[in-house]
C-alpha positions, 0 to 999 in steps of 0.5 A: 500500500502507498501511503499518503498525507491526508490533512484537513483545510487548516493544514492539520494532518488527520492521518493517512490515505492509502492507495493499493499498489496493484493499482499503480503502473510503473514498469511501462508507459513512459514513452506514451506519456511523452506522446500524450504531452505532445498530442495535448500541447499539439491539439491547443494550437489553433493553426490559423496563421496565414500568409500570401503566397505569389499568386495571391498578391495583389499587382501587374506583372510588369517589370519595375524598371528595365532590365540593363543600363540602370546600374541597379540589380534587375527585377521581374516583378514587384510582388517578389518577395525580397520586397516590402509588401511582397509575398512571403516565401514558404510562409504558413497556411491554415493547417490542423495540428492535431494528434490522435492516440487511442483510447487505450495509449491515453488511459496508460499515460494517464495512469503512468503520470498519476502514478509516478506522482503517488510514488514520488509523494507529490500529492496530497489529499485533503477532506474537502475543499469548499470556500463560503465565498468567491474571494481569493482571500479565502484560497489563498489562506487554503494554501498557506495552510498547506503550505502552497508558495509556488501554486499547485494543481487541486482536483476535487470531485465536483468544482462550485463557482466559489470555488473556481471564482476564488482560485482564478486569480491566483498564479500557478493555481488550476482547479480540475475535475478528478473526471476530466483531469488529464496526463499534461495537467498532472505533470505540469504542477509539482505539487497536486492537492486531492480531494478524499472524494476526488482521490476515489474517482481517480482510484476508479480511473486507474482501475 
């Protein structure tokens, strides 16, 4: 069994929470964590720059000035694309960036990623998490509770507008679902904070 801390929202610790080994992957799956940080980050790219290709400006085709006697270098046209307002060479154009993986290679990554996470120690499971009101005043007294100076990721069973109201401000700081939290998330906070009710819906998805 791992064990992790288990403390309340004050800071105090209230003992410990335990995870069942067999339910951890470390013996594979790190190169397809790899790939579903790649696909994630790929896949947040809107691939909407673009820019004129030759055909495309607008202008004559006549020759600028002529071709000898001027003492100038020659030139064809004025689109040409060594010119201001010319076209641009090999310039990008709307594409898709996207990635795919299976249903199968994500769930790995995912459960490779979370634990890690659980066998480094770097998570952290809390009774609940609920604020009264909307104020980033009252998380970040969470936070210092815990002992949170550089941020950190929280997932929680359900999330409330107090909740996400209160955290928004915050640098460093996201508030996921244990349901819809995925693998580029875990890994890119050192500190993850878990709710009890949280960690047994990650439980079910490492299952």
């Amino acid at each position: 069994m791992s064990k992790l801390p288990l403390k309340n929202v004050k800071g105090d610790s209230v003992g410990d929470y335990e995870v069942a080994d067999s339910l951890l992957v470390l013996d594979k799956g790190e190169q397809v964590v790899h790939e579903a940080v790649v696909a994630y980050q790929a896949n947040q790219r809107l691939g909407t720059a673009c820019t004129l290709s030759k055909s495309e400006v607008n202008g004559s085709g006549k020759k600028p000035w002529k071709q000898k006697g001027l003492g100038r270098a020659r030139a064809g046209y004025k689109q040409s694309n060594v010119w201001r307002g010319g076209y641009v060479a090999h310039g990008p154009k709307p594409r898709s960036y996207n990635k795919k993986m299976t249903k199968k290679a994500a769930k790995l990554a995912f459960r490779r990623a979370l634990s890690a996470k659980i066998d480094q120690g770097d998570i952290t499971v809390i009774d609940e998490l609920a604020v009264s009101t909307p104020k980033t005043k009252e998380f970040s007294t969470v936070m210092k509770n815990l002992g949170l100076d550089r941020g950190g990721l929280f997932i929680v069973d359900a999330t409330t507008d107090n909740l996400v109201l209160a955290s928004r401000n915050i640098p460093r700081v996201e508030v996921a679902t244990a349901k819809l939290v995925n693998t580029y998330q875990i890994l890119r906070y050192k500190n993850v904070i878990v709710t009890k009710a949280g960690m047994e819906a990650l439980e079910a998805r490492l299952g």
